[in-house]
RODO-2510 file (C-alpha; in nm, 4 decimals, decimal comma):
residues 192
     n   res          X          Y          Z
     1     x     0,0000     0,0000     0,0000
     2     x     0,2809     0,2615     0,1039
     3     x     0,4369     0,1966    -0,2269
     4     x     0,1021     0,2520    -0,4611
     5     x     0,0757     0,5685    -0,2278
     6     x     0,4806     0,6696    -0,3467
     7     x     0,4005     0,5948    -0,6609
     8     x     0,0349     0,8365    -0,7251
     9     x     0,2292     1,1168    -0,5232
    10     x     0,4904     1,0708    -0,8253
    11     x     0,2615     1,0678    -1,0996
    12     x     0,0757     1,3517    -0,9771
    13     x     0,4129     1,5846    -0,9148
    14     x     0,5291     1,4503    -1,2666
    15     x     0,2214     1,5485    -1,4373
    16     x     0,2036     1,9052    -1,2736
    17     x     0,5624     1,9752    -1,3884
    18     x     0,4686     1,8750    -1,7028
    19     x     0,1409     2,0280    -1,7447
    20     x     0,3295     2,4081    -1,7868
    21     x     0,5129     2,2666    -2,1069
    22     x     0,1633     2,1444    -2,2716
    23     x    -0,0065     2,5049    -2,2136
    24     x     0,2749     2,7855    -2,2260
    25     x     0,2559     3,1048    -2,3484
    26     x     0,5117     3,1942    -2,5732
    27     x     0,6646     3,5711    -2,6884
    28     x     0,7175     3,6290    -3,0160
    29     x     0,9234     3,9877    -3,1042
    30     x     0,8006     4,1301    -3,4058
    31     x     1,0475     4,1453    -3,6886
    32     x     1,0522     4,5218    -3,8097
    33     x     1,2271     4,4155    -4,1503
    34     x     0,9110     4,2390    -4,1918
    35     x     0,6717     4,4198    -4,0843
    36     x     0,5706     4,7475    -4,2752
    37     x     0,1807     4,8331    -4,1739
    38     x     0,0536     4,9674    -4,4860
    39     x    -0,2432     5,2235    -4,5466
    40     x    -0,4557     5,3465    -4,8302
    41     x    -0,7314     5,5526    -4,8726
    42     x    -0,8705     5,7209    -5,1505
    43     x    -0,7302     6,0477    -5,3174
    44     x    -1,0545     6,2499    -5,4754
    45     x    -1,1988     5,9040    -5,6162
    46     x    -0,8931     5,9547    -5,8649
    47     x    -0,7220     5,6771    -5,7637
    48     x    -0,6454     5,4637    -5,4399
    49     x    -0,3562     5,5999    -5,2601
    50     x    -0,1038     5,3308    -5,0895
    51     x     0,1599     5,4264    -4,8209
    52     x     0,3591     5,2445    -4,5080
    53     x     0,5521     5,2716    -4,2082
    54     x     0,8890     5,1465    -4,1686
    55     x     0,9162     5,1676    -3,8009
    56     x     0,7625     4,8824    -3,6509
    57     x     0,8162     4,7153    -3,2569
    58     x     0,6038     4,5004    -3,0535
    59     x     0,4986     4,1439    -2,9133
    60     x     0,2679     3,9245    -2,9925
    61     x     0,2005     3,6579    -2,7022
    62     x     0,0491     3,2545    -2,8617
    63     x    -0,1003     3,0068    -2,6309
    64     x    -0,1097     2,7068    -2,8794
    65     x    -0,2970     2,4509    -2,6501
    66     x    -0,5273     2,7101    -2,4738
    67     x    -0,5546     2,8648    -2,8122
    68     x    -0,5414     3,2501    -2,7214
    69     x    -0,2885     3,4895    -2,7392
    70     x    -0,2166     3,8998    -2,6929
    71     x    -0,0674     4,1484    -2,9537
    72     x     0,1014     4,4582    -2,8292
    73     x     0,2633     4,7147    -3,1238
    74     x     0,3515     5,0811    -3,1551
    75     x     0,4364     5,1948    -3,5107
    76     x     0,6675     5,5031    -3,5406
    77     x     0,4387     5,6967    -3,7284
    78     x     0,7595     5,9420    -3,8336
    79     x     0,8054     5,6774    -4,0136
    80     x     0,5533     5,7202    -4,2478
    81     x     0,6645     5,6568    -4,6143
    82     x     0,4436     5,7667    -4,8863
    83     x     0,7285     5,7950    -5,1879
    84     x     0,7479     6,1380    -5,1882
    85     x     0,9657     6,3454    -4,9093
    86     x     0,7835     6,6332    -4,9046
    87     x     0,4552     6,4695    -4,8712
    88     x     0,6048     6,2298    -4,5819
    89     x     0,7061     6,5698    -4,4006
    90     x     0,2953     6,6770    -4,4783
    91     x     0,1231     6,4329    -4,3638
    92     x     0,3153     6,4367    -4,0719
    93     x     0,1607     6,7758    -3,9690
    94     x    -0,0886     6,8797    -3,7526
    95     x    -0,3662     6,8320    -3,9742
    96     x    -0,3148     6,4311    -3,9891
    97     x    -0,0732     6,2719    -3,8138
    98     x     0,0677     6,5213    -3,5625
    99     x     0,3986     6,3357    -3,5333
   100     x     0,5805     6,6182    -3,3292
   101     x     0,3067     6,5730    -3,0749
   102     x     0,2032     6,1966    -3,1216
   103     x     0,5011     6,0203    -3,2723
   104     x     0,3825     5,6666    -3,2292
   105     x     0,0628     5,4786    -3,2769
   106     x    -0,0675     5,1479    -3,0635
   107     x    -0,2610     4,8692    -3,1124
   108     x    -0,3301     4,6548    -2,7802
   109     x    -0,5372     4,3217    -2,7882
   110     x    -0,7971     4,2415    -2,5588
   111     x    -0,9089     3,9408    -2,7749
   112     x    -0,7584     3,6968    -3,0143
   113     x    -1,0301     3,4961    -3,1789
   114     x    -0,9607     3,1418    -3,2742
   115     x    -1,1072     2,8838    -3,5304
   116     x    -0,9830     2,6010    -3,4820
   117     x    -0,5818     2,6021    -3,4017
   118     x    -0,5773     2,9858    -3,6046
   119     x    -0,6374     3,2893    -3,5032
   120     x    -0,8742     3,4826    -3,7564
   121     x    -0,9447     3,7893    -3,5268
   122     x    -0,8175     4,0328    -3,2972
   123     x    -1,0215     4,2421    -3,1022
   124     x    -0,7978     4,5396    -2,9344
   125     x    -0,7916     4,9137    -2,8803
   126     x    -0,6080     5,1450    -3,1754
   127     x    -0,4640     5,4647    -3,0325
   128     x    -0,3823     5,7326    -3,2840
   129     x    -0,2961     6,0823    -3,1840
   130     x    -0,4116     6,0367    -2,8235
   131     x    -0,7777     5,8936    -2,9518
   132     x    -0,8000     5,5543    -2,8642
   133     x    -1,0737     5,3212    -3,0646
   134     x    -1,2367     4,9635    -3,0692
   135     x    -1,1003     4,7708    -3,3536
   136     x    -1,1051     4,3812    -3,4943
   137     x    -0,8377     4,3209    -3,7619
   138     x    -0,9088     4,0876    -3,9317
   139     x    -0,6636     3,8146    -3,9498
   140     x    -0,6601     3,6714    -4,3380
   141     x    -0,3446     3,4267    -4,3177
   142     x    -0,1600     3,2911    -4,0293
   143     x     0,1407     3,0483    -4,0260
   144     x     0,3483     2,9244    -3,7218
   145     x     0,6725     2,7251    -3,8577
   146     x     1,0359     2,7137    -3,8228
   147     x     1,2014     3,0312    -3,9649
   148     x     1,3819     2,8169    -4,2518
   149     x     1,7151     3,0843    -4,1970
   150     x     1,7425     3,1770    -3,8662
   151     x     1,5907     2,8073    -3,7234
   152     x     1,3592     2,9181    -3,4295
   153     x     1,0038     2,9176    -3,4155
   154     x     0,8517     3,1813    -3,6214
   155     x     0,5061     3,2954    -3,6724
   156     x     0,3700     3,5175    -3,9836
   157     x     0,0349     3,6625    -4,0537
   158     x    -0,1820     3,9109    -4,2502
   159     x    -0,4170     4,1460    -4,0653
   160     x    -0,6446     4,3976    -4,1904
   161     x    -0,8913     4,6699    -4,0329
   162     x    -1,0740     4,9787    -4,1735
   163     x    -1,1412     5,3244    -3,9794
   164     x    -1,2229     5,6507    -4,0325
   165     x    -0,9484     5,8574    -3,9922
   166     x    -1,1709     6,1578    -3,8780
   167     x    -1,2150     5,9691    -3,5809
   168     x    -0,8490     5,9922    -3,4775
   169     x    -0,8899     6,3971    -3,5376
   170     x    -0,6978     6,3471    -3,8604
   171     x    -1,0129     6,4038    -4,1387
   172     x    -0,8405     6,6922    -4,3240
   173     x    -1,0137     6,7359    -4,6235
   174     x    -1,2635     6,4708    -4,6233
   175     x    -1,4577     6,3222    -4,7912
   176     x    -1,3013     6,4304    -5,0673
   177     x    -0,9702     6,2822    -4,9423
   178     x    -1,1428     5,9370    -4,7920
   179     x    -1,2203     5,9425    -4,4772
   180     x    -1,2419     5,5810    -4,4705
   181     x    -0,8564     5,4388    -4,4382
   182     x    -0,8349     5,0127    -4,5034
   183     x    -0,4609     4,9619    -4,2468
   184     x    -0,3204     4,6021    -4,3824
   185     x    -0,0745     4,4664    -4,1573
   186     x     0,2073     4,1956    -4,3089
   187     x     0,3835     4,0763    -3,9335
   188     x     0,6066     3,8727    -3,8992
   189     x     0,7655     3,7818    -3,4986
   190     x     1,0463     3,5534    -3,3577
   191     x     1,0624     3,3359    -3,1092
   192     x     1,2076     3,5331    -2,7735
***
């Protein structure tokens, strides 16, 4: 009897050491050479207007078993990158982006939403220039692998999300400008 009563107390410690390695969170550090959040909106119903930002940092948090997961990012919106110089320096003004006052952007989760072993939305708040809004990106591809060159686990997804920019006090010239700006987000994150 005293060994079967060694033996459970075993099995039980052994199984709640191992339970942490079945449902751990895991960080990921988002790859900025890989990530460039882009944004378009329409420019007098001429044509649609694409730009990006090439300053990207953040986290992005995967419970595999338990199937949830957080997503923390700020995007250096000096680094705003619509082709043209002057424009860059424009948009950057008070009038839209107000980068000498707001020079970063953040997106926050407060729900990933799963189907199955993918996430396919994330619910979060979006602050630009101080205003801080309820969005759901929309999560169109999602991939967790190997990176095949740098051999750590890797994940990769697509994520996209329209809002009025009029709603972040940047609506300068809307409607004819659209008001309505589509923000697609290519990410990319690493292992920690």
């Amino acid at each position: 009897m005293k060994k079967l009563a060694t033996l459970s107390a075993a099995l039980v410690l052994a199984g709640a050491a191992a339970a942490p390695a079945f449902a751990a969170q895991q960080t990921y550090v988002i790859d900025g050479t890989h990530t460039l959040p882009r944004f378009s909106y329409s420019h007098f119903g001429f044509s649609t207007q694409l730009s990006r930002f090439n300053k990207t940092t953040g986290t992005i948090v995967l419970d595999k078993e338990a199937r949830s997961g957080a997503v923390d990012v700020e995007i250096d919106m000096r680094s705003v990158d619509t082709g043209v110089a002057l424009f860059d320096e424009h948009i950057q003004g008070a009038d839209f982006l107000d980068t000498a006052t707001w020079p970063s952007a953040t997106f926050k989760s407060t729900k990933v939403v799963f189907e199955g072993d993918k996430p396919v939305a994330v619910n979060g708040d979006l602050t630009i220039k101080g205003v801080t809004k309820p969005v759901t990106l929309r999560v169109t591809s999602f991939q967790n692998i190997k990176h095949p060159m740098l051999q750590k686990d890797a994940i990769g997804a697509n994520a996209t999300v329209t809002v009025k920019r009029s709603d972040f006090n940047a609506g300068k010239y809307a409607p004819n400008v659209g008001d309505e700006v589509t923000i697609d987000i290519p990410v990319e994150a690493i292992l920690q």
